[in-house]
C-alpha positions as CSV (number, residue, x, y, z in Angstrom):
1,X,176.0,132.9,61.5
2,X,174.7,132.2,58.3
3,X,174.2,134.8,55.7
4,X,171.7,134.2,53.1
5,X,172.3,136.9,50.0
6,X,169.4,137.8,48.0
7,X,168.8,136.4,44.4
8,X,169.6,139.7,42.0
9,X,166.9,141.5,40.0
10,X,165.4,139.7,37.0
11,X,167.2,142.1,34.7
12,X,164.9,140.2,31.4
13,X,163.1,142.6,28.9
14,X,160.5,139.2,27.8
15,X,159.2,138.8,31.4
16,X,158.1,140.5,33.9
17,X,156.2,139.9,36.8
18,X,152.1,140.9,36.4
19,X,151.1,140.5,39.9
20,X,152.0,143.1,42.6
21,X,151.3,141.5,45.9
22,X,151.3,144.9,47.6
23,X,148.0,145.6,45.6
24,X,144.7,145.3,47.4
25,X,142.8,142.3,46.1
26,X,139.8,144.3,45.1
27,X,142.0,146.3,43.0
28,X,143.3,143.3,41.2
29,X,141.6,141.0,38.3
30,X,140.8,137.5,39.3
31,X,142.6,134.9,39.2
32,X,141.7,131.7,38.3
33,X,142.2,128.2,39.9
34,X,140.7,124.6,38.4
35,X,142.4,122.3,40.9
36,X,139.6,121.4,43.5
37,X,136.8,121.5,40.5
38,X,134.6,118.5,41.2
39,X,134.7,116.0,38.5
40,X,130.6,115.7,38.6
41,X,130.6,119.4,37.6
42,X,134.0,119.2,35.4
43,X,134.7,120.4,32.2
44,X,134.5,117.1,30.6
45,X,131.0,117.2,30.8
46,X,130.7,120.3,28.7
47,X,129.6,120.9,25.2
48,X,132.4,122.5,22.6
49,X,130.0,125.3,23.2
50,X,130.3,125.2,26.8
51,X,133.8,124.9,26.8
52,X,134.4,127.6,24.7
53,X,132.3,130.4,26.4
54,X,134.1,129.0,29.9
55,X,137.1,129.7,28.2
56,X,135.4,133.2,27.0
57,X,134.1,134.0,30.1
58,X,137.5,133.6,32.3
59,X,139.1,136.1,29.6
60,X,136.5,138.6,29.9
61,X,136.3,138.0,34.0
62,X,139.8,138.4,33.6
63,X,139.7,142.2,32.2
64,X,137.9,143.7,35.5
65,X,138.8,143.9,39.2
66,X,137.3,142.0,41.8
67,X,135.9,145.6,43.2
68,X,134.1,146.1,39.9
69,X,132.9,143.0,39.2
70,X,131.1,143.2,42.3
71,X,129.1,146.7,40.8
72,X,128.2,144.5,38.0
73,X,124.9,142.8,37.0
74,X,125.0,139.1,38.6
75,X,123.8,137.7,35.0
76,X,126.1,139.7,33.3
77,X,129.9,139.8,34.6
78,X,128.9,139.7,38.3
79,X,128.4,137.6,41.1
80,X,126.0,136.2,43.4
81,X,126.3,134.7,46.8
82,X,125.1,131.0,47.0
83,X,124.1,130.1,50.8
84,X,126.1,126.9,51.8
85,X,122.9,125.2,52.6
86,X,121.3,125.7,48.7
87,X,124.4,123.2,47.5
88,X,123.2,119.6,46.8
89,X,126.8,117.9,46.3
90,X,129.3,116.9,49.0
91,X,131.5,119.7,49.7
92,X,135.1,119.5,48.9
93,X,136.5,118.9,52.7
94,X,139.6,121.4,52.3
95,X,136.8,124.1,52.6
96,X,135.9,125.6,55.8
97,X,132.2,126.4,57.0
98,X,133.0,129.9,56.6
99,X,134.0,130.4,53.0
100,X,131.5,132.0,51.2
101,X,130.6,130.6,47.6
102,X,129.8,132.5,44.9
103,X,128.9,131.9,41.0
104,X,129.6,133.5,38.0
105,X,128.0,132.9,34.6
106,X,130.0,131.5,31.6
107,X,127.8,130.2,29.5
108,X,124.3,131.9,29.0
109,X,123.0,131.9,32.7
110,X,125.0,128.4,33.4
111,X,126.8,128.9,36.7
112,X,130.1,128.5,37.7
113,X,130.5,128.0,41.8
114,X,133.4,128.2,43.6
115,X,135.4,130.8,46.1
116,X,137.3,133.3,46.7
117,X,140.2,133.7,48.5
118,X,142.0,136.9,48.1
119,X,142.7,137.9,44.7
120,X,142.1,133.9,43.5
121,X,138.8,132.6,42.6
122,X,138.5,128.7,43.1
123,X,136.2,127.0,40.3
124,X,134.4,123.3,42.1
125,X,131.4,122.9,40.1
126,X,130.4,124.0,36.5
127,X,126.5,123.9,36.8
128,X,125.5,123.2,32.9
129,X,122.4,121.7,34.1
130,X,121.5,123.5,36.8
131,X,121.7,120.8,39.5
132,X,124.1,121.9,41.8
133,X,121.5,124.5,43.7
134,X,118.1,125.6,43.3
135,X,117.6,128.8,40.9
C-alpha cells in the first residue's frame, strides 16, 4: 500500500490564502474570470476611458458579496438577468442551455455579460455599444 503524506502548513507571514472554500458563495466577493470573453466584445475595443472604469468597476464589484450585490440597484453595483434568447452573438459552446447570464455595469450603463458559476463570475462580452442585446 501506498501512503501519500500530506504537504505541511504554509508556515509564511507574506501569504496567505484569501479564499475559504468552506464559505457559501453568496457570502463571498466575486471573482473574476476573462478567459472565454469574446473577442468582438474584448477589451481591445475599449476607450482608455472604458478600460479604466472596467478596471474600476471589477475593484468596486470586488468589495461586496455576491448576496449583496444582488440587494443592489441593477444600474448601480447590481445585476440583471439577460434571457438567452435577447443575445445576438454566437454563444461560446462551453456554455450549457441552462446557465443563466447576467450583466453588470462598468462603464456608465455599458454592460458587461457573462456568468456565474459559484463564487466566479465569467466576463464573454463587453457591450460598449450596446449591440449585444436589446435595452
Amino acid at each position: 500500500m501506498i501512503k501519500i503524506s500530506k504537504h505541511p502548513k504554509n508556515e509564511s507571514k507574506r501569504f496567505r490564502p484569501t479564499e475559504s472554500f468552506d464559505v457559501p458563495a453568496e457570502q463571498q466577493p466575486p471573482l473574476f474570470s476573462l478567459r472565454y470573453l469574446q473577442k468582438s466584445h474584448g477589451i481591445s475595443n475599449c476607450t482608455q476611458e472604458e478600460k479604466s472604469s472596467f478596471a474600476d468597476s471589477l475593484h468596486n464589484l470586488s468589495q461586496l458579496t455576491w448576496g449583496e450585490l444582488k440587494q443592489a440597484s441593477r444600474h448601480g453595483l447590481g445585476f440583471e438577468k439577460i434571457p438567452r434568447n435577447h443575445i445576438k452573438k454566437p454563444i461560446p459552446p462551453h456554455i450549457k442551455e441552462d446557465v443563466n447570464f447576467i450583466a453588470f455595469r462598468f462603464c456608465g450603463k455599458a454592460p458587461m455579460v457573462g456568468y456565474r458559476s459559484k463564487a466566479v463570475f465569467h466576463v464573454l462580452w463587453l457591450d460598449r455599444d450596446f449591440t449585444l442585446y436589446d435595452h
